[in-house]
N, C-alpha and C positions, 0 to 999 in steps of 0.2 A: 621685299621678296614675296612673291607669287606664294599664297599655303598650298600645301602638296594636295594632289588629291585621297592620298592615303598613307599614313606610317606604316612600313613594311617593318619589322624586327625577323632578322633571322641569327640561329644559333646554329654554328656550323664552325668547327676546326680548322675548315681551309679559309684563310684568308684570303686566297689569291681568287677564290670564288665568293666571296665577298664582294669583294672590289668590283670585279669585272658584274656583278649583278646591282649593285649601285650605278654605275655606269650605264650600263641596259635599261636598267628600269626609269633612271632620271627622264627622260624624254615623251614619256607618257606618265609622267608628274607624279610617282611615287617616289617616296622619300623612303631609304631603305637606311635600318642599321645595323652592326653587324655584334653579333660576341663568338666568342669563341668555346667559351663552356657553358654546361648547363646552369650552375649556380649566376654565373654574371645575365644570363639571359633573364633566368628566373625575377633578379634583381631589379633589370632591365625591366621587365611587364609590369613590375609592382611603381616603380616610376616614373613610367613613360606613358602616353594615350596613345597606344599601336591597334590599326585596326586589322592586322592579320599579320600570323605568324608561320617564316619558314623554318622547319624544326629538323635537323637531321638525325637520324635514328642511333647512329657510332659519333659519340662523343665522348671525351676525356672527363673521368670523376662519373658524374651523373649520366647514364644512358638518357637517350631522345625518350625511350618509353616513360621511365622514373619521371621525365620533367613534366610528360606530357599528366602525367597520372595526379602531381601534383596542382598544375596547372588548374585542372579541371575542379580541383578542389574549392576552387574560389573565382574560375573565369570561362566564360563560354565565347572567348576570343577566337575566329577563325583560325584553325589549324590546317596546313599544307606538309606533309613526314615527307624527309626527302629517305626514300628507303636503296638497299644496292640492289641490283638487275637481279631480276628473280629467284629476292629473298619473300618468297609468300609469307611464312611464320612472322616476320617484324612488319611486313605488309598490314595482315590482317592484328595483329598486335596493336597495332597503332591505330584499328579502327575500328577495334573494341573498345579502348581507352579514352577514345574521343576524337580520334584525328577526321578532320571535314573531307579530306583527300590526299592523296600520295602521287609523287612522280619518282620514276627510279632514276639514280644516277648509272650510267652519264646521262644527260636531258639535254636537249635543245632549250636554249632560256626562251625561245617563242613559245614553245607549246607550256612551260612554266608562267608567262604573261599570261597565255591563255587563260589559265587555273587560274591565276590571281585576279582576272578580271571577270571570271566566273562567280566564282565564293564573294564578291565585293559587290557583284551586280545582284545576287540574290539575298545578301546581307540586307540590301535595301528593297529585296522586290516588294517588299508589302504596301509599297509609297505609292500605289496603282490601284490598290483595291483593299480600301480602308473597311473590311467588314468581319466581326467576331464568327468565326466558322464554328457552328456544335454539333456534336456527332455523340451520342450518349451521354456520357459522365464529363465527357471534353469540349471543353472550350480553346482556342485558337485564334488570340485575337493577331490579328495581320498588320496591325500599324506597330503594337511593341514588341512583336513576334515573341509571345508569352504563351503558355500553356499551362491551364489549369482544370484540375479535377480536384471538385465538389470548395471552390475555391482557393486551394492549398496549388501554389505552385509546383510544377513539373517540369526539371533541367533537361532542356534539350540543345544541342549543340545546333549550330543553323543549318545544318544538314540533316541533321533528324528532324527537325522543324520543317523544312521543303517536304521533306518525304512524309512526312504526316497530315500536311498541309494539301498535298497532290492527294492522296488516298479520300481525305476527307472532304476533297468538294467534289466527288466521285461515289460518295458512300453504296457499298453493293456493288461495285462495277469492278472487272479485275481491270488492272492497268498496269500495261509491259513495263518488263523491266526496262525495254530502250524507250518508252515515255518517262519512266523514272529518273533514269539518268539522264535523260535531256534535262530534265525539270531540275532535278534536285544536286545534279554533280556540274551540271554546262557540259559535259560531254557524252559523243554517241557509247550506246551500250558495246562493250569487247566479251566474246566468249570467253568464261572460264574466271572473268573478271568478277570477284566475290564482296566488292563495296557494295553493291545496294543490299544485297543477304545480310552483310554485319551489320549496317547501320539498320536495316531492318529487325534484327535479334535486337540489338541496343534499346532499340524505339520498344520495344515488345515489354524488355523486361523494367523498363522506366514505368513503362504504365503497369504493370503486374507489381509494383515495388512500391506505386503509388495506390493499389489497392482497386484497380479500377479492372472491371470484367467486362466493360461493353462501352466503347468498342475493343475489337480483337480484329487482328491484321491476319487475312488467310492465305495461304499462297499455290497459286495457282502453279503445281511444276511443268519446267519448261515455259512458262508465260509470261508471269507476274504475282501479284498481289493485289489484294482485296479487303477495303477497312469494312466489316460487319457488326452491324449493330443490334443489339435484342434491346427493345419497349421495355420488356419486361423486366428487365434488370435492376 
């Protein structure tokens, strides 16, 4: 038997949407598995090698949020929140806490491949361009997609890593939010759409928590964002 090109793990109540997303995804060689609560899921990451995870937000016992919060505690696993049709609160919940990206349900499972073949292609984009990126106090090495200031590691999920990554071989240059989200999500920027602002707060306050004042992300309203660096720091 052929190895998959990726372990998919999704934690989600409905079965019958389980199934029929194993089905789907079998043919472009992901291998998907399913739980049904957060604890068995949880259970599930701890002994399984999955390289991306679909999480739904309404779950029995443990919410998607709780799992996610936990998760993060010890894994910087690609996350996809399947959240409901314009719930913004568990939207942006889920990406404060970590999550890489959301689709709401109901979803077309194409435009969800999408996303998965997004997050999995920039999971490895650094396999192009093996080079340590430094922008003040930060380092950015692109082959272990790692992040360190003043040598002491800095957890970023691989979305905050893209978007840190894009700012920083740009230093001084504002850069849109629809180059952001091309680069750092795989898809075009949507009005009104508040993922690159939260994972941009996220990125903000990792470096502020890590003690580090330069660089500092400015943002340009209406525009973008801008990674600024002061020498003198």
């Amino acid at each position: 038997m052929n190895k998959p090109d990726a372990k998919i793990l999704i934690i989600d109540d409905d079965r019958e949407l389980g199934e029929m997303l194993k089905e789907f995804l079998a043919p472009d060689h992901f291998e998907l598995s399913a739980c049904l609560s957060g604890e068995d899921g949880l259970h599930a990451l701890k002994e399984g090698d999955y390289e991306l995870l679909i999480l739904d937000i309404m779950l029995p016992g443990a919410s998607g949020i709780d799992v996610l919060r936990e998760l993060r505690l010890s894994s910087d696993i690609p996350v996809i929140m399947l959240t409901a049709r314009g719930d913004d609160v568990d939207r942006i919940l889920g990406l404060e806490f970590g999550a890489d990206d959301y689709i709401s349900k109901p979803f077309n499972p194409r435009e969800l491949l999408a996303r998965i073949k997004a997050i999995l292609r920039r999971s490895g984009s650094g396999a192009s361009r093996h080079h340590p990126v430094n922008v003040g106090a930060v380092e950015l090495d692109t082959r272990s997609r790692r992040v360190t200031a003043r040598d002491e590691p800095i957890r970023l999920t691989g979305t905050e890593f893209e978007l840190l990554r894009c700012l920083a071989e740009s230093p001084g240059e504002v850069v849109s939010k629809e180059d952001l989200s091309r680069q750092a999500l795989g898809r075009r920027y949507m009005p009104y759409d508040r993922s690159i602002d939260t994972h941009i707060s996220n990125v903000r306050r990792k470096l502020a928590d890590a003690g580090v004042a330069s660089p500092s992300i400015q943002s340009q309203r209406g525009v973008g964002y801008c990674l600024l660096v002061d020498d003198e720091v």
